[in-house]
Short mmCIF file of the C-alpha atoms (twelve columns), coordinates in Angstrom:
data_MODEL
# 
_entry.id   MODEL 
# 
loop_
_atom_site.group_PDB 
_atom_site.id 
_atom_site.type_symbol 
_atom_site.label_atom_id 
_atom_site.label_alt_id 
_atom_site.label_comp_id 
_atom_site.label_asym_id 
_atom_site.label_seq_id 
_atom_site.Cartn_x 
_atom_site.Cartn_y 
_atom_site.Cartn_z 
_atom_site.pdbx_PDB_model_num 
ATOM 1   C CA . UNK A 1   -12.532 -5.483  0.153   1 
ATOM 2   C CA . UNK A 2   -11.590 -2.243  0.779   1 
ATOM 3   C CA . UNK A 3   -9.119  -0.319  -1.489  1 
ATOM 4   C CA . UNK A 4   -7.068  3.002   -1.180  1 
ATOM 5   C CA . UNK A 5   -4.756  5.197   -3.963  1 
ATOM 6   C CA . UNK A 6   -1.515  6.518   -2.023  1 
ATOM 7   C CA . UNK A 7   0.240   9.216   -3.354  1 
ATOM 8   C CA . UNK A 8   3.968   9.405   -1.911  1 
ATOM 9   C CA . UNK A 9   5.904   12.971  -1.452  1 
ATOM 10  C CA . UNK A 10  9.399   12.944  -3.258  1 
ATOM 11  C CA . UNK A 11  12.045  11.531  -1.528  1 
ATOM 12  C CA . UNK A 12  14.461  14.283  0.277   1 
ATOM 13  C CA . UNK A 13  17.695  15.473  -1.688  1 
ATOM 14  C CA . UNK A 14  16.812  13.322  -4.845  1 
ATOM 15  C CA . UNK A 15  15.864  14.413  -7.856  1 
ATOM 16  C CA . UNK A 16  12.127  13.435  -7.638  1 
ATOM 17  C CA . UNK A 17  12.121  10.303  -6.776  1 
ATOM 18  C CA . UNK A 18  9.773   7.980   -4.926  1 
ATOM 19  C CA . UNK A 19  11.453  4.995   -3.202  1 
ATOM 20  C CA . UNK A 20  10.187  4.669   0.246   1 
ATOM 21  C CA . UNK A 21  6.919   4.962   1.712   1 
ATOM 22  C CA . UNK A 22  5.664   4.319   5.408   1 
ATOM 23  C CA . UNK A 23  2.238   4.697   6.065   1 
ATOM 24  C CA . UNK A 24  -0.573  3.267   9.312   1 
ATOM 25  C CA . UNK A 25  -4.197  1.877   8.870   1 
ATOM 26  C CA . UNK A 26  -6.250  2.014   12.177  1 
ATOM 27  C CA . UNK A 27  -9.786  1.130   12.499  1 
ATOM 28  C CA . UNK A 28  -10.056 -1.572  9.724   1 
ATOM 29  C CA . UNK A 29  -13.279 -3.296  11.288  1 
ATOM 30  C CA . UNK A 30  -15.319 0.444   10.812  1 
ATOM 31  C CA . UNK A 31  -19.037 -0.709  9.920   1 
ATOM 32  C CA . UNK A 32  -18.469 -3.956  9.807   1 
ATOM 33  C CA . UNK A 33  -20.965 -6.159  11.990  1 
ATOM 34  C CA . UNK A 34  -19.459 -7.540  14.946  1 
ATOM 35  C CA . UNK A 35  -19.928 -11.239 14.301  1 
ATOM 36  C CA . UNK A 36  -18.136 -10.938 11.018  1 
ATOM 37  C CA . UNK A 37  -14.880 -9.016  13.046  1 
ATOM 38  C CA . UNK A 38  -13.270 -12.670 13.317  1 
ATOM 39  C CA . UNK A 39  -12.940 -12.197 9.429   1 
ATOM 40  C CA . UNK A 40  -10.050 -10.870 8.146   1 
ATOM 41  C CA . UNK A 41  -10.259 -7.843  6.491   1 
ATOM 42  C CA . UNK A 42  -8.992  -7.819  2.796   1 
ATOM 43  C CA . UNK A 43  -7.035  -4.052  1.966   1 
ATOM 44  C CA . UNK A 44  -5.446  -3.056  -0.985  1 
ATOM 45  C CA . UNK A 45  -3.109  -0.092  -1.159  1 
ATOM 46  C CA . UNK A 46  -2.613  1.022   -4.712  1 
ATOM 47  C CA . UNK A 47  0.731   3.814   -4.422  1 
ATOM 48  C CA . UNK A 48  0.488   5.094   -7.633  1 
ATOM 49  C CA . UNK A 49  3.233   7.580   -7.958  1 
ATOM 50  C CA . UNK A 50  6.143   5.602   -8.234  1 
ATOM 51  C CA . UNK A 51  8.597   6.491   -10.397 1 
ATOM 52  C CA . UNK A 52  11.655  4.273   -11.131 1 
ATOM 53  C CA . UNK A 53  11.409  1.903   -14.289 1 
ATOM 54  C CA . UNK A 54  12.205  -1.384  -12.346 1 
ATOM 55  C CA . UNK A 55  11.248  -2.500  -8.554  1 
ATOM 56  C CA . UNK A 56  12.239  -5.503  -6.740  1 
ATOM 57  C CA . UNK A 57  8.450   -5.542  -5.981  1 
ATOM 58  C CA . UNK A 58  7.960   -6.953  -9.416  1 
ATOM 59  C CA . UNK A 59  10.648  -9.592  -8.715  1 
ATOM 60  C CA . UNK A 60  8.813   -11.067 -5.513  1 
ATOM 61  C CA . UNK A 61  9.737   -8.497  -3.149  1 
ATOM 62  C CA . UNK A 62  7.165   -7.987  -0.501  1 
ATOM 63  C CA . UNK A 63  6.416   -5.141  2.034   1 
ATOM 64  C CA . UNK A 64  7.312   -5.118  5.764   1 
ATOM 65  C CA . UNK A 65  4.020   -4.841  8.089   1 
ATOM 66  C CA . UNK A 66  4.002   -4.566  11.364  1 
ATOM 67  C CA . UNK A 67  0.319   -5.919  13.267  1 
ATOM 68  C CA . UNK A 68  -0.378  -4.107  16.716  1 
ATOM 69  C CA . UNK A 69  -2.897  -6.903  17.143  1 
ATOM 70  C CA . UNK A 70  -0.407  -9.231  16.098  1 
ATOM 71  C CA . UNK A 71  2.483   -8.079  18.409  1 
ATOM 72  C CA . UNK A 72  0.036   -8.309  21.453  1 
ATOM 73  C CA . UNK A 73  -1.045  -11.672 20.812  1 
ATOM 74  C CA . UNK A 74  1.355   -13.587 19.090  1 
ATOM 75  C CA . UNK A 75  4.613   -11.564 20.607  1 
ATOM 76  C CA . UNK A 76  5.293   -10.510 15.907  1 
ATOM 77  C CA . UNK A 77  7.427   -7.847  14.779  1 
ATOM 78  C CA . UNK A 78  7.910   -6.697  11.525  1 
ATOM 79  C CA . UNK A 79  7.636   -9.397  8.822   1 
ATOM 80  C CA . UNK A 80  7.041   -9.742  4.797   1 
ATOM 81  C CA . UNK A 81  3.202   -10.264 3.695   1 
ATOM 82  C CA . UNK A 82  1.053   -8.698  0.625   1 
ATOM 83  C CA . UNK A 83  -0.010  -10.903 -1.816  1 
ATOM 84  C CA . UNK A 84  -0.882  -9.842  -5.851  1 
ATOM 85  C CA . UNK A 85  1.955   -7.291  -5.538  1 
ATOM 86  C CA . UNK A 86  3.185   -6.008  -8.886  1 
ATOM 87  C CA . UNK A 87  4.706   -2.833  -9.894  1 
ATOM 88  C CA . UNK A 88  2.970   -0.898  -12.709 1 
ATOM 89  C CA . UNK A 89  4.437   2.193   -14.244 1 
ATOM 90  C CA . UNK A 90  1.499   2.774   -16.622 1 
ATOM 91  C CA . UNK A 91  -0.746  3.460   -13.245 1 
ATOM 92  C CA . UNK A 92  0.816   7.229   -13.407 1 
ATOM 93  C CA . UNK A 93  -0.196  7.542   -16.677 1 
ATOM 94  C CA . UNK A 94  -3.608  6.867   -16.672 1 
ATOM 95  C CA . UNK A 95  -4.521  7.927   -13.300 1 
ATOM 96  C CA . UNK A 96  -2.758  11.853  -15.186 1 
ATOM 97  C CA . UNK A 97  -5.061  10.690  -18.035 1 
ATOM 98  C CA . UNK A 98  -8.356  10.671  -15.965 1 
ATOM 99  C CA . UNK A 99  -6.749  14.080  -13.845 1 
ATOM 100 C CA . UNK A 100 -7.018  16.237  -17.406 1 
ATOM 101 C CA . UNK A 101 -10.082 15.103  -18.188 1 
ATOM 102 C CA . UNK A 102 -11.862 15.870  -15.216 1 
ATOM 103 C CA . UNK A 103 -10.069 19.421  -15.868 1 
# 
């Protein structure tokens, strides 16, 4: 499994907040043997600057993806899919935490 920390700019005109994020992930078979490409890769995105109290992510909401691979082959859009979403304030905290001590 690969995993990645994303840190999201402010939203424009706001006040500092972080609501939206859009992001692309190319190359996700990179040093992985060719017989085990079939596999499907396992990726999770930890965005760990979020900033409002309450997300619909915690209530079941899950992201839109869109799948070059899946568009060519299967004629797919966008559509839902994540799985083990949840929505963590604390993250900020401790990620500022491990920040100042490394300062």
């Amino acid at each position: 499994m690969f995993e990645y920390d994303l840190f999201l700019r402010t939203d424009l005109n706001t006040t500092g907040h972080t609501q939206w994020f859009f992001f692309s992930v190319s190359d996700t078979h990179r040093g992985i043997p060719p017989e085990q490409q079939a596999e499907p890769v396992e990726i999770r995105f930890n965005i760990v600057n979020l900033t409002k109290p309450d997300s619909l992510f915690s209530r079941g909401m899950q992201p839109v993806m869109y799948s070059c691979a899946a568009a060519q082959r299967h004629s797919q859009g966008w559509y839902r899919a994540g799985k083990d979403i949840s929505y963590r304030l604390y993250v900020v905290i401790l990620l500022l935490s491990r920040l100042s001590l490394m300062s």
